[in-house]
C-alpha positions in Angstrom: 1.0 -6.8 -10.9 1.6 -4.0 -12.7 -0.9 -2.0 -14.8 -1.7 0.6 -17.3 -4.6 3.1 -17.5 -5.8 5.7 -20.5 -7.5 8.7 -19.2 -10.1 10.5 -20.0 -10.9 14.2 -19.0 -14.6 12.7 -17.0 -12.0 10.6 -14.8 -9.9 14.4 -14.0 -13.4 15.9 -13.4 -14.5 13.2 -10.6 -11.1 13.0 -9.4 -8.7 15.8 -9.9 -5.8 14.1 -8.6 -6.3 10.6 -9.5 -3.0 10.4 -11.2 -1.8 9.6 -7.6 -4.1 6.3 -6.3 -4.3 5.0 -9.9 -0.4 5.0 -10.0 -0.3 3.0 -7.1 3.7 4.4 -6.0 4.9 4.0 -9.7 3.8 0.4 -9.9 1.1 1.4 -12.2 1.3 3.9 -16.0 -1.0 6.4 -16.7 -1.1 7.5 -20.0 -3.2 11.1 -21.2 -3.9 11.6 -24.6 -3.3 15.4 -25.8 -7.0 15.9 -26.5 -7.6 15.3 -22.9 -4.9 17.9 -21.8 -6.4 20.5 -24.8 -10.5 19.3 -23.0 -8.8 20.4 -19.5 -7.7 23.3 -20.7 -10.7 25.0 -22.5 -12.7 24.0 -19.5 -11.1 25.7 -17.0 -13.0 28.6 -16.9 -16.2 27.1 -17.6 -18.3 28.1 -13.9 -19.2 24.5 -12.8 -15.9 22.6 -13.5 -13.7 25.3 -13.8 -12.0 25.2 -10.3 -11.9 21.1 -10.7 -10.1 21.0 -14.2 -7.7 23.8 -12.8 -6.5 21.7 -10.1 -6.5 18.6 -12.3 -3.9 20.5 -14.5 -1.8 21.9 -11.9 -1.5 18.0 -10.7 -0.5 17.1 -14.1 2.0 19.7 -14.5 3.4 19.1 -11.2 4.2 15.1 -12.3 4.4 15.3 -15.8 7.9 13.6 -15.4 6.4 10.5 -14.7 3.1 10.6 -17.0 3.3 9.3 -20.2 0.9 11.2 -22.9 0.0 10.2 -26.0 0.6 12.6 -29.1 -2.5 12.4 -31.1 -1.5 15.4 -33.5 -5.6 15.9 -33.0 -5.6 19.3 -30.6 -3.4 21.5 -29.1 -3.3 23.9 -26.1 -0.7 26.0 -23.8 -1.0 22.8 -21.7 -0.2 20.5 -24.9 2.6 22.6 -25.6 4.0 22.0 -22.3 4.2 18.2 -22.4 6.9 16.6 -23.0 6.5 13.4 -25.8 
């Protein structure tokens, strides 16, 4: 069965690379909105989740071919900019 799931930037922050085991191999979407990718990238040099939310956007930038995000015209960052709609 095949499923979708809407994340939010807590779920990168407990899990940096949870794109992987929630896609299940592909049989699964993931969907990011852009103010999660524009949350990521204002934390990452915050000194307690700074390290976590890098990694969480280098996994996101690293498969962004196969994530779908969601344009909410809302926020924008470098990371934003770099997602493609």
């Amino acid at each position: 069965m095949n499923g979708s799931y809407l994340l939010d930037t807590n779920v990168f922050i407990e899990d940096p690379s949870c794109i992987h085991s929630l896609s299940d191999n592909g049989e699964n979407e993931i969907y990011i909105p852009n103010h999660v990718l524009y949350e990521l990238d204002n934390l990452k040099k915050d000194k307690t989740v700074g390290p976590i939310t890098n990694q969480a956007i280098r996994e996101i930038q690293a498969n962004k071919d196969w994530l779908n995000f969601i344009n909410t015209n809302d926020s924008y960052s470098q990371l934003t900019k770099n997602a493609d709609y």
